[in-house]
matplotlib code that plots the C-alpha trace (Angstrom):
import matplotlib.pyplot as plt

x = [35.9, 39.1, 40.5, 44.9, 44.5, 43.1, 44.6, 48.3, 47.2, 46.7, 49.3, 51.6, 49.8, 46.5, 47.3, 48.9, 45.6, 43.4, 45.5, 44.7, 41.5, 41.2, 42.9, 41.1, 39.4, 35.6, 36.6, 37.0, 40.6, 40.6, 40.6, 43.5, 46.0, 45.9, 47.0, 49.4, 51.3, 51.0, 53.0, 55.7, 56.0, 56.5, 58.9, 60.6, 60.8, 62.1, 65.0, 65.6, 66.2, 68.6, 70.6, 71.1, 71.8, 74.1, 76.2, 76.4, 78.0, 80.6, 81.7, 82.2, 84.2, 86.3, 86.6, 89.4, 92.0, 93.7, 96.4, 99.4, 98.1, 98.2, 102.1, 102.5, 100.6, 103.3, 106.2, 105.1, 104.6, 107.7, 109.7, 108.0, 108.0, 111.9, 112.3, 110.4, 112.4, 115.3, 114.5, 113.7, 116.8, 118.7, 116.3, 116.8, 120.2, 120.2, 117.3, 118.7, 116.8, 116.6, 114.4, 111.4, 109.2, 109.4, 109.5, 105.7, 104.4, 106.0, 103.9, 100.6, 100.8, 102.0, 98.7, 96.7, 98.3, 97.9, 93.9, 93.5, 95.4, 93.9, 90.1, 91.7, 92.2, 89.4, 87.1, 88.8, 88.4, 84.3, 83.9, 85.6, 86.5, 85.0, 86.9, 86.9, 90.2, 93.3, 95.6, 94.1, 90.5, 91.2, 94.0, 92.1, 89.0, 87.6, 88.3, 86.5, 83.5, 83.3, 83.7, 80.6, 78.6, 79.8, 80.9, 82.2, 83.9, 87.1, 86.8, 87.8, 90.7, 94.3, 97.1, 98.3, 95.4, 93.9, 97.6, 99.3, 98.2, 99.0, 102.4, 102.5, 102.3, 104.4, 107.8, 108.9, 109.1, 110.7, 113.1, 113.9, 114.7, 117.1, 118.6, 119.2, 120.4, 122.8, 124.8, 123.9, 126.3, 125.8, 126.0, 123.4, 120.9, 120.5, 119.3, 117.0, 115.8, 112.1, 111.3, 112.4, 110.4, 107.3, 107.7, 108.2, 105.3, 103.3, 104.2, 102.9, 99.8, 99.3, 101.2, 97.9, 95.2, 93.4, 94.1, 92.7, 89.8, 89.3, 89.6, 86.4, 84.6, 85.3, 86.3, 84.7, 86.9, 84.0, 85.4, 86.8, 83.1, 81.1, 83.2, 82.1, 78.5, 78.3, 80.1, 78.2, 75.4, 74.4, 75.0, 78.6, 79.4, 80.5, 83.2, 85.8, 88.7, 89.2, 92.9, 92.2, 88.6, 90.2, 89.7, 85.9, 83.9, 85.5, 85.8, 82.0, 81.4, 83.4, 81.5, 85.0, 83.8, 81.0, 83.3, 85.4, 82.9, 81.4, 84.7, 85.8, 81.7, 82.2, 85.9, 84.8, 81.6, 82.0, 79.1, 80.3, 79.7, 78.4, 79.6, 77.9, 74.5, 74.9, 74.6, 72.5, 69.7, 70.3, 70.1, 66.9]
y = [109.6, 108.6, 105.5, 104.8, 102.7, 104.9, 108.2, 105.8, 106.0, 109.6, 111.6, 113.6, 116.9, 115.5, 113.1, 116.6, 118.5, 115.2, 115.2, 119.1, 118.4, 115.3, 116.7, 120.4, 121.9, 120.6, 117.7, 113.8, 114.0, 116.3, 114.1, 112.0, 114.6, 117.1, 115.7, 113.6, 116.9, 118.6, 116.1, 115.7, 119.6, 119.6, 117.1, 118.8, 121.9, 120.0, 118.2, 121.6, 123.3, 120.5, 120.7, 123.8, 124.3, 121.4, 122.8, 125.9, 123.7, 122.5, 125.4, 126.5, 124.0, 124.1, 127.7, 126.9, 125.4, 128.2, 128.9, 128.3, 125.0, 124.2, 125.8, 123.2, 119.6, 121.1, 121.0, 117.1, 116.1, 116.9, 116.0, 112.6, 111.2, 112.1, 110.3, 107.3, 106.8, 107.5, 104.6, 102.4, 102.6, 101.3, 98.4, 97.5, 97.6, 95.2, 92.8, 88.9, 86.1, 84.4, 87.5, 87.0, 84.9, 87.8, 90.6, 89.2, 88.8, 92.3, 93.0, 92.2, 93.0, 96.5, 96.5, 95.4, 97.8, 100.8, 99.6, 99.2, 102.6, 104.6, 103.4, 104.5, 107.9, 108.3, 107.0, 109.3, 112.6, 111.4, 110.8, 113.3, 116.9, 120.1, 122.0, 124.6, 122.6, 124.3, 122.7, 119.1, 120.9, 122.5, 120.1, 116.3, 116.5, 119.6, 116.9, 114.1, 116.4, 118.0, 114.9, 113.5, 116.7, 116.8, 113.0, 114.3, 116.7, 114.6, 114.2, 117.4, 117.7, 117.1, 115.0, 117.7, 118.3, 114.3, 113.2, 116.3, 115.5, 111.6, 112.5, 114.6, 111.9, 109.7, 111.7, 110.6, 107.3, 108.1, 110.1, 107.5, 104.7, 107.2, 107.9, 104.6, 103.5, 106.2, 105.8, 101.5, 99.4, 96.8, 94.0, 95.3, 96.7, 93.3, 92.1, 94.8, 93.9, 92.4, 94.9, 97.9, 96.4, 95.9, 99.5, 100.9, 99.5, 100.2, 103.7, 103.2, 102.5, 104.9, 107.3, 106.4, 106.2, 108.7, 108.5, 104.8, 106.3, 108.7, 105.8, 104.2, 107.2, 107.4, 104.0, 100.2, 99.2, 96.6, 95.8, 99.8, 101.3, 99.2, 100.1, 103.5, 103.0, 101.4, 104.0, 106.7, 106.3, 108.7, 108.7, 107.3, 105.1, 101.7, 100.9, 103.4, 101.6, 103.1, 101.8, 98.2, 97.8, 94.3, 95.2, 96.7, 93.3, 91.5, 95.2, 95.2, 92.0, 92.5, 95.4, 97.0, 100.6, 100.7, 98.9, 101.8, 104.7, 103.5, 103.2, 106.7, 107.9, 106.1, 107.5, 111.2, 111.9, 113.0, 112.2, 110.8, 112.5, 115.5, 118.0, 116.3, 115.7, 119.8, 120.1, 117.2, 119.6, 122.3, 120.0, 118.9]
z = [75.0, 73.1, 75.3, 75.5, 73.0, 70.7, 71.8, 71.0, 67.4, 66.9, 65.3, 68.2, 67.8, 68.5, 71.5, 72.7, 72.2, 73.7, 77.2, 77.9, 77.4, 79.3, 82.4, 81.7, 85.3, 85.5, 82.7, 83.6, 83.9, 86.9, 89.7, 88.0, 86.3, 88.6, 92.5, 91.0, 89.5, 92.7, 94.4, 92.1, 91.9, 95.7, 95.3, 92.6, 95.3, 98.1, 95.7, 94.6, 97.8, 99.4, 95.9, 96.3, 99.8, 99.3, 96.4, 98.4, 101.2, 98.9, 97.2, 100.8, 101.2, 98.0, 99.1, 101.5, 99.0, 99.1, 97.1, 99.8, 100.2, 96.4, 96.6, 100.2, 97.4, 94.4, 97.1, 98.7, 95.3, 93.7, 97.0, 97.1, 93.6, 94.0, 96.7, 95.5, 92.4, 94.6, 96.9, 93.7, 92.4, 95.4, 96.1, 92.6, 92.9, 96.3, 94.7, 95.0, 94.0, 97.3, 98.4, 96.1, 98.6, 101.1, 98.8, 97.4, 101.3, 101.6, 98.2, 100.0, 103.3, 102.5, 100.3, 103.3, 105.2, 103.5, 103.1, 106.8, 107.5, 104.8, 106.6, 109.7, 108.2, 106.5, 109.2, 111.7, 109.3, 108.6, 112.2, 114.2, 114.2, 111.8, 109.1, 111.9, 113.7, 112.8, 110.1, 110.4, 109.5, 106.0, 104.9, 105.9, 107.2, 104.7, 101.3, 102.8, 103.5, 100.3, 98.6, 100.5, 99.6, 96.0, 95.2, 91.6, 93.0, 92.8, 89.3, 88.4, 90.7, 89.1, 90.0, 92.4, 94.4, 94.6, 95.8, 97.4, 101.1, 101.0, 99.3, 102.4, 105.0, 102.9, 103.0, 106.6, 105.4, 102.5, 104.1, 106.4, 103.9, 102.1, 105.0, 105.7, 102.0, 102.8, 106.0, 106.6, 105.1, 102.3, 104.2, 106.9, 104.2, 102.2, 105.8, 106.0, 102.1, 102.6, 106.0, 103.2, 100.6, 102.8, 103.6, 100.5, 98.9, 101.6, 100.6, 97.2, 98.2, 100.3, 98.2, 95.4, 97.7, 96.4, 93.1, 93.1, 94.9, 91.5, 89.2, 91.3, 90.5, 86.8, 85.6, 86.0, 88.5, 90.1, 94.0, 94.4, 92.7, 95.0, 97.9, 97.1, 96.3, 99.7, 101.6, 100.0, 101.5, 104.4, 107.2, 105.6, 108.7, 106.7, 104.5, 104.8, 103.4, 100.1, 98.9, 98.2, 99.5, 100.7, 104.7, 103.8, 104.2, 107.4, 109.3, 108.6, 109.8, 112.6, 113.8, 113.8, 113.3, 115.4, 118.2, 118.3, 118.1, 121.3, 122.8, 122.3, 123.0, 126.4, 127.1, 126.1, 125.8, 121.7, 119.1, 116.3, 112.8, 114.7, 112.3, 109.7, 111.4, 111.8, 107.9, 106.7, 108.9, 107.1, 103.7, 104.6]

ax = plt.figure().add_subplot(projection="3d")
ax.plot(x, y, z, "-o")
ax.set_aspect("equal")
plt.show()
């Protein structure tokens, strides 16, 4: 019998020809080739039936952007970005000096903001509810499932459909700030200067929420990728704070999440994650 040593010397063909005979029924290599095959088959099976039954859960999904909602993203896209360099323009025009310390805590908090609110978001669409809820069920909680089904998915959405329904819940704001650049007078806006640029970036960032979330999915941006490695992992209970990824560690640590989940279990009686538990059965 040819040893590995030996069999590493023989020209491909041959070592092809000296496996099938080693691992033949009734030969040595019975015992050893053969079990070993049958459990990675059967694991090949099982991969194959959650894969599937998975990727027909998220073209279920996908299945209810419709095309009125992609009319509704064009809309809050268009209206928002105008509004946004609308605003720009008139804090530009009121910028002094003397308002550059406040303006940079504005700069960061509005960042930290926007990371704690945009984990409140997404932990609340992850946690609670079903794509079955009208409005809220198709429009916020149906992308966050179909992204935890599908991951990728969001890498082949465009700029309309990754930031059409945070460009939604931006324009209040950003109505409001014109309005006010509109009827306050000089004198009473330059007061108002840091609070409007606080606000405003805070917009920003949740304005880009997703769209930073995309770039941690297709680019090397280290804190934002392992953010999303660590959320990504089922059950998805951790790390949900997906703007800046700032607020992700000390929440943890905090037990902030968990905190609040046995809070509104104790008030109401609700399971968290139900709707997902329903479907990780039927994956398995």
């Amino acid at each position: 019998m040819i040893g590995r040593r030996d069999l590493a010397t023989l020209p491909w063909p041959c070592r092809c020809r000296r496996r099938r005979k080693q691992s033949a029924p009734g030969g040595p290599g019975e015992g050893a080739g053969r079990a070993p095959r049958t459990r990675r088959a059967r694991s090949r099976s099982s991969t194959r039936t959650r894969r599937r039954t998975a990727g027909a859960r998220a073209r279920e999904l996908a299945a209810l952007y419709s095309p009125g909602t992609r009319f509704q993203e064009r809309c809050c896209v268009v209206l928002c970005f105008g509004l946004i360099a609308r605003n720009l323009v008139h804090l530009l025009l009121l910028a002094r000096w003397e308002h550059t310390p406040l303006v940079m805590l504005g700069v960061v908090a509005g960042a930290l903001t926007a990371d704690f609110l945009s984990g409140l978001v997404h932990w609340g669409a992850d946690t609670w509810g079903s794509v079955e809820l009208p409005i809220v069920g198709k429009a916020f909680i149906c992308p966050f499932q179909e992204h935890h089904i599908d991951p990728t998915a969001i890498t082949r959405h465009d700029f309309i459909e990754t930031n059409g329904d945070n460009c939604l819940l931006t324009l209040l704001p950003l109505l409001n700030m014109a309005y006010k650049f509109r009827t306050q007078s000089p004198e009473a806006l330059v007061q108002l200067y840091p609070w409007e640029c606080f606000i405003f970036c805070l917009v920003i960032f949740d304005t880009f929420t997703n769209q930073i979330h995309k770039w941690s999915h297709t680019t090397g941006m280290s804190s934002c990728r392992i953010n999303t490695i660590v959320h990504h992992v089922s059950p998805h209970e951790t790390y949900f704070c997906i703007t800046t990824g700032w607020l992700n560690y000390p929440l943890e640590k905090m037990g902030f999440w968990q905190r609040l989940e046995d809070l509104i279990q104790g008030v109401t009686g609700e399971k968290p994650r139900a709707d997902d538990m329903k479907w990780a059965k039927e994956i398995k």
